[in-house]
C-alpha positions in Angstrom: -38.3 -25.7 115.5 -39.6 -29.2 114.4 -42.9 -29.6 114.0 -44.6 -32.8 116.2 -47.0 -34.3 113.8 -49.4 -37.8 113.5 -48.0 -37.7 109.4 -45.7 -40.2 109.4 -45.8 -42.2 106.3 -44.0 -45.2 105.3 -44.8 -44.9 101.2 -45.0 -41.5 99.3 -46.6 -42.2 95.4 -47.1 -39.5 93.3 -50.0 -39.5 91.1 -48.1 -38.5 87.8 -45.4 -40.9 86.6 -42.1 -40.4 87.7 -41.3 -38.5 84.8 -43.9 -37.7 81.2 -40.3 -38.8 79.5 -41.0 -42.4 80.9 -41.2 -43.3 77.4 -38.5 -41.9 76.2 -36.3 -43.5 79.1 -37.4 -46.7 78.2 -36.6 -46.1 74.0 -33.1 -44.9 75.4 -32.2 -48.2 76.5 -32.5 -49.9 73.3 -30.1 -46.9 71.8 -26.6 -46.3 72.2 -25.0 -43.9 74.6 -22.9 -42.5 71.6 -26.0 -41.5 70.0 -27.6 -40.3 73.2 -25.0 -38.0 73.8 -25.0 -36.5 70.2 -29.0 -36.1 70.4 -28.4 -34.3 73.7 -26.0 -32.3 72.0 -27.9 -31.1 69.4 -30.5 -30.3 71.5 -28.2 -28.2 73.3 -27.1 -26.6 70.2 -30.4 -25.8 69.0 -31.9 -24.5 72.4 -28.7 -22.0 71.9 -28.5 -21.2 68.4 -32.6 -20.2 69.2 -31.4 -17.8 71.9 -28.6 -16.2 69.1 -31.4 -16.2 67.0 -33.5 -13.6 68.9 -30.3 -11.9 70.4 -30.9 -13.3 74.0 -28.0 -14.3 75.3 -28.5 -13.6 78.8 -32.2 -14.2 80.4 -33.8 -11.6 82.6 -32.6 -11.3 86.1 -35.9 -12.6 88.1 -36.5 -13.4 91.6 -39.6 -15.3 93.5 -41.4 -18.5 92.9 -42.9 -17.6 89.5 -40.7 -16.0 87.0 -41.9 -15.2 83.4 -40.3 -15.2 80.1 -42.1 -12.5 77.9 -42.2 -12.0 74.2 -43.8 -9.9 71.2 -44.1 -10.8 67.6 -45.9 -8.0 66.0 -49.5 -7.1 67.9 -49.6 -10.7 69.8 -47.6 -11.0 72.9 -47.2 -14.2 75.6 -45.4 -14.9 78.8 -44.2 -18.1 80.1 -44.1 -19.0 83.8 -42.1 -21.0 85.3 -40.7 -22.0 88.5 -37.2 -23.1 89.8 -35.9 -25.4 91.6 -32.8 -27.8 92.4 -32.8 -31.6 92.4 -31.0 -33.7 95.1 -28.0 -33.9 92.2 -28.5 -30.0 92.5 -29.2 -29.8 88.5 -31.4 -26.9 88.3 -34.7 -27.5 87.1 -37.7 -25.6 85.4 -41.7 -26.3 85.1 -44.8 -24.1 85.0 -46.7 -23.4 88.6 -48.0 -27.2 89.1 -51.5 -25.3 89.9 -52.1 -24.3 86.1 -51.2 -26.1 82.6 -50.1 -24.1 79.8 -52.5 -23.1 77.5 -52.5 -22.0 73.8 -50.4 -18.9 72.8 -51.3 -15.7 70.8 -50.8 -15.1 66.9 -51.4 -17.7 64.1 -49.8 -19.4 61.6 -46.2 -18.6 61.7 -46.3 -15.7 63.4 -47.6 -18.4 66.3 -44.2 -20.1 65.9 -41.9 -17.1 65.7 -43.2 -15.7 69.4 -43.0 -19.1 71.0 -39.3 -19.4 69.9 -39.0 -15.9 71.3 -40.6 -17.0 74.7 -38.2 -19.9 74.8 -35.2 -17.8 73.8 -35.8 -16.0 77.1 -35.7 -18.7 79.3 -32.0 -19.3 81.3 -29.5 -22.0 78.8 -28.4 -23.7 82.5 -31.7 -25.4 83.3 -33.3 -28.4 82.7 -37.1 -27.0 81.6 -40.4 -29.6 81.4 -43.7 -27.7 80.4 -46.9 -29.8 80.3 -50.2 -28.3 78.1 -53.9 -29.0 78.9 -55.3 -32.0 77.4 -57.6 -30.2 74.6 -54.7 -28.3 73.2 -55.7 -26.2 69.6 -52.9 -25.6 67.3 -50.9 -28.4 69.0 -48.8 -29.0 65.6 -47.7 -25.1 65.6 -46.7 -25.6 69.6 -45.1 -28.8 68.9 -43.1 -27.4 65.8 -41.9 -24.4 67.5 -40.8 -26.1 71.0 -39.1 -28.6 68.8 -37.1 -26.4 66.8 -35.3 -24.5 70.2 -34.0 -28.2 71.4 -37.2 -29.6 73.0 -38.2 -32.7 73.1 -42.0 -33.6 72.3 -44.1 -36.0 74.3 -47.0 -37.6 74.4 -48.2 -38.2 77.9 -52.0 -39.9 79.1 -53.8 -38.9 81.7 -57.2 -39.3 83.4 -60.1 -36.8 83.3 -63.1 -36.3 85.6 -65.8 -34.4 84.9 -68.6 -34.1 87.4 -72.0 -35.0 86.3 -74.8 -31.5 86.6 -76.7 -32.9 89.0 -76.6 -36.0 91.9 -77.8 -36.1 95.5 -74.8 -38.6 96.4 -72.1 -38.9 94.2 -70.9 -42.1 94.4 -74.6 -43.4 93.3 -73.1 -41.8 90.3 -70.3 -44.7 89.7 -70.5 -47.4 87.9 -68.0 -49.9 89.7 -69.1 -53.1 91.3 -68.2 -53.1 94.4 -66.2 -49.1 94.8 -70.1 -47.7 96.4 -70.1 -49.7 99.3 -66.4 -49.7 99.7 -66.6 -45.4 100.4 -69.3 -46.0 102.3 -67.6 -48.4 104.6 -64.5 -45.6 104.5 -66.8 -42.9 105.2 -68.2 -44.7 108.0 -64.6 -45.4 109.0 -62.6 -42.5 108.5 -62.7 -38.9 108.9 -61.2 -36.2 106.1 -59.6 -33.3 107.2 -57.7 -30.3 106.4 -53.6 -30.6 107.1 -51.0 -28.0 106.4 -48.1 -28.0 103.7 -45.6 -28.4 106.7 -47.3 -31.4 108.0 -47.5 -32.6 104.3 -43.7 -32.0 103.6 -42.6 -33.2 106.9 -44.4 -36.4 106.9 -43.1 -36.7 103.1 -39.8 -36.3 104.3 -40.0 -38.5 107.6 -41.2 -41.2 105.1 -38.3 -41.0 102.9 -35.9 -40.9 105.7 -37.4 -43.9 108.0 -38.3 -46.1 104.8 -34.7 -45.9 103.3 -36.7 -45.1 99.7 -36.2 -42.8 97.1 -38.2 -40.6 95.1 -36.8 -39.3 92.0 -39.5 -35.7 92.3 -37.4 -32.8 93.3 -38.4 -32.3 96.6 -37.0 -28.3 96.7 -39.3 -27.6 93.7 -42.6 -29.6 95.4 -41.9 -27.4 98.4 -41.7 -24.3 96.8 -44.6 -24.6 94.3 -46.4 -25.8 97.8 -45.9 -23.1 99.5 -46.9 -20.7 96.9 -50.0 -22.5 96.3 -50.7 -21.7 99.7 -49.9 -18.2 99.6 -52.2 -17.7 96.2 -55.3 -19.9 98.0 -55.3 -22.3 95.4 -54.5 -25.3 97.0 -56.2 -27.8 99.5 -54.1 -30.7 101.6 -56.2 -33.2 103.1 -55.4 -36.2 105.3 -57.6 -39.0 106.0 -57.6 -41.0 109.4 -59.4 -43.5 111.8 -62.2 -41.7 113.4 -61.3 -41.1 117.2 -62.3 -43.4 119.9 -63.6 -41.2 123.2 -60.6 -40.5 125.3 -58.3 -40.8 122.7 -56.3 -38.6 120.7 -56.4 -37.6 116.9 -55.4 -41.2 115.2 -52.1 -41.1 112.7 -53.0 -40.1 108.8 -53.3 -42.6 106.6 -53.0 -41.2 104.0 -52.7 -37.5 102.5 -53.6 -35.9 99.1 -52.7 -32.6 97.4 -55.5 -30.8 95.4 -54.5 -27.3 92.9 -56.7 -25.9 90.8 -56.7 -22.9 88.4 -59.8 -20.8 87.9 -59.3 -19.7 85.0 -59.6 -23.0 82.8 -61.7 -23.9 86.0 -59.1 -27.1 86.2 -58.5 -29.0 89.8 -55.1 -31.4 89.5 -54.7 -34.0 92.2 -51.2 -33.2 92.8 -49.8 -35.2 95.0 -51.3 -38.5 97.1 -49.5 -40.1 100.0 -50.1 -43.0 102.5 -49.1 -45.0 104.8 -47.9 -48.4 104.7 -46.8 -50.1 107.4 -48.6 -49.9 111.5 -50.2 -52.9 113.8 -53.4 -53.4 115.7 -55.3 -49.9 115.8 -52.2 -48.2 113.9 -53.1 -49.9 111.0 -53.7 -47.9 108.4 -57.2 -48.4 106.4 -56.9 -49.8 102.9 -59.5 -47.7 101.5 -57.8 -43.8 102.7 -56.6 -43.1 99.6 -60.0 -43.7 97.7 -62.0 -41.6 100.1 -59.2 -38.5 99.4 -60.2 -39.3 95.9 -63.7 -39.0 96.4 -63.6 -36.0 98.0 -61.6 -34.3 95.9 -64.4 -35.3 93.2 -66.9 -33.7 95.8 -64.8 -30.3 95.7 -64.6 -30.8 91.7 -68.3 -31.2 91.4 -69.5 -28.2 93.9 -66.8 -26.0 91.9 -68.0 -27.0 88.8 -64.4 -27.6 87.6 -62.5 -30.8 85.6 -60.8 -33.0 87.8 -57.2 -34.2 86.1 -55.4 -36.4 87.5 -51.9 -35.4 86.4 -50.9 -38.4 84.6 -51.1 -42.1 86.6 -48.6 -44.6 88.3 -50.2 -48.4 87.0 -51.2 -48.5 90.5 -53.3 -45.4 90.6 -54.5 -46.8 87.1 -56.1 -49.5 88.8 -57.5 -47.3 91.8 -59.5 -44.9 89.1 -60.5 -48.1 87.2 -62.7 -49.2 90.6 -65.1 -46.4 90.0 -66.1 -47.7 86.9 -66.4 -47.6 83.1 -66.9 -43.8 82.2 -65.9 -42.4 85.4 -62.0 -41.4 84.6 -61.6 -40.6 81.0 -58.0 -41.1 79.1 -57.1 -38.1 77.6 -53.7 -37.0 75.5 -51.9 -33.8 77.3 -48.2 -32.6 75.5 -45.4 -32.5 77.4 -42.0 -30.5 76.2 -39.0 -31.2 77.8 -35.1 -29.6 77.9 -32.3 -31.7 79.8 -29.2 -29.1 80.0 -26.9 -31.1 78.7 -24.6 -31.5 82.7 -27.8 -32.8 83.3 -27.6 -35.7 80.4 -24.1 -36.0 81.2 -24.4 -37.1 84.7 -26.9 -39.5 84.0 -25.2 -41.5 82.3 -21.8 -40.5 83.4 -22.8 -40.3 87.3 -18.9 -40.2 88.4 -18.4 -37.2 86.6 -20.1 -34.8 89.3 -17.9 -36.4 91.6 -14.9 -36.4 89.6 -15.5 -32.6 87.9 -17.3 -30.7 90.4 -15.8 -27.2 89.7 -17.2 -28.4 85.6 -20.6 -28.9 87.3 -20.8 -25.8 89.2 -19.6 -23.6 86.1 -22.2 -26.4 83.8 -25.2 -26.5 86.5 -25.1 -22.3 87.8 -28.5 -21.1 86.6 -29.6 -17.7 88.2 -29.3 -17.9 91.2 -32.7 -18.8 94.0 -33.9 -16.7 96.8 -32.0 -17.7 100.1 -29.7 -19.7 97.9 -26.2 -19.1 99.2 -23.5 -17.5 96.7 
């Protein structure tokens, strides 16, 4: 059954970058393929020879949208989540639930180092793995060091951090932006905020894509299921802004539509995922200033929770939206990223005819355990 929904948007941005290896990409360019391919391939060789290392040749047969790698050196222990999911190249990917970063792990010193190589020594040698630590990391260099030496490579990614002032009657009289007060006062006066579901969310996402001709480079199967199980878990909050009704009229389109996941542990919110709508005429048109207001009231939600609002990393676009609210606001802060490309992954980036060409390779290359529902 297909859903009938208002969400149809013409441009889907996501609030991190396309990828924390953006970087790196770039670097890549100035580098030759030759030793591209050999770096991948000692990665590879590493991750590997760290699984021979600890005897764990095979990974742990798991099923559902959190699996866990688990480890013991001496009295500390540690898991790992992480979730699967294929791209639209159907590389099988890995990251922790979007809804939580990873934090420090047990032990010290060297004993700190020998269970994270254990934890990643669990993890499946088919998929291409990206793990992302909160901002104010301790022991970053053991973390680093260990990651490093099982065929990860280390990043250094900048985000934006909000933290909600004790006490205000109105928040925005709390920014410091020349002109971004009255502009949410103008979209609060315009618009109305409210709750949407994850299927109206993906749909709409999805309609966009397929309308607009665009791509995204996200994996859309992973999105969906971290979504979903967001939902199941309560920890997530999808809202949509749009044109306040005229009487006798229906619910105006959504302009635009933001995702919101928190973690109450480390009391952390993360705007997720922020979508709008580009293109409409006369009272279709969407309003210029949706996005901001979904901003804003995902500060609201930050400040009555008392949590940190992180942004996830930035587009330069979204760079300049936080900038409106003024000097203070948004805080740049340093968050680690660790990332593994399989090495069919690195292969058919640069060598794209060679899925084509060597599909039985790829399957063999690409298998990974195998997802729920996913046919044999």
């Amino acid at each position: 059954m297909t859903l009938v929904s208002p969400f149809h948007l013409a441009q889907v941005e996501v609030l991190a970058a396309p990828s924390a290896a953006a970087p790196q990409r770039a670097a890549d360019a100035k580098t030759s393929l030759l030793t591209l391919l050999a770096q991948a391939l000692g990665s590879t060789l590493r991750f590997h020879w760290n699984r021979l290392r600890y005897l764990s040749l095979t990974s742990e047969v798991q099923k559902g949208p959190v699996r866990y790698a688990r480890a013991r050196q001496g009295d500390a222990s540690a898991n790992l989540p992480y979730s699967l999911g294929r791209d639209n190249r159907g590389v099988l990917c890995g990251v922790q639930p979007a809804w939580l970063y990873l934090g420090d792990f047990a032990g010290a010193g060297r004993q700190k180092v020998a269970l994270i190589r254990k934890l990643l020594a669990k993890l499946p040698g088919s998929v291409t793995f990206h793990f992302s630590f909160q901002s104010d990391l301790p022991n970053a260099p053991l973390v680093r060091e260990a990651f490093a030496s099982a065929g990860f490579t280390i990043l250094d990614w900048k985000t934006y951090i909000y933290t909600p002032p004790t006490e205000y009657a109105d928040l925005v009289d709390t920014f410091t932006g020349k002109s971004i007060k009255g502009t949410l006062r103008r979209a609060r006066r315009d618009l109305e905020v409210v709750e949407i579901s994850a299927d109206e969310f993906i749909e709409g996402q999805r309609a966009n894509l397929a309308s607009s001709g665009k791509k995204t480079n996200r994996n859309d199967n992973l999105d969906e299921l971290i979504l979903r199980e967001a939902v199941r878990r309560k920890c997530v909050r999808v809202l949509g802004a749009r044109r306040r009704s005229v009487t006798g009229s229906g619910p105006a389109p959504i302009d635009a539509a933001l995702v919101c996941l928190w973690d109450e542990t480390s009391r952390t919110m993360l705007l997720w995922r922020l979508s709008y709508r580009e293109y409409g005429d006369g009272p279709l048109k969407p309003h210029v200033d949706a996005s901001k207001l979904l901003v804003l009231a995902a500060m609201e939600d930050c400040a009555a929770r008392r949590f940190t609002l992180d942004t996830d990393g930035y587009t330069p676009g979204i760079a300049k939206m936080y900038q409106l609210f003024g000097p203070g606001v948004f805080q740049h802060a340093d968050r680690l990223h660790c990332e593994r490309e399989c090495l069919w992954a690195t292969l058919i980036r640069y060598y794209p005819s060679l899925g084509r060409r060597f599909p039985r390779l790829g399957r063999l290359l690409k298998a990974g355990p195998r997802l729920v529902n996913e046919p044999a």
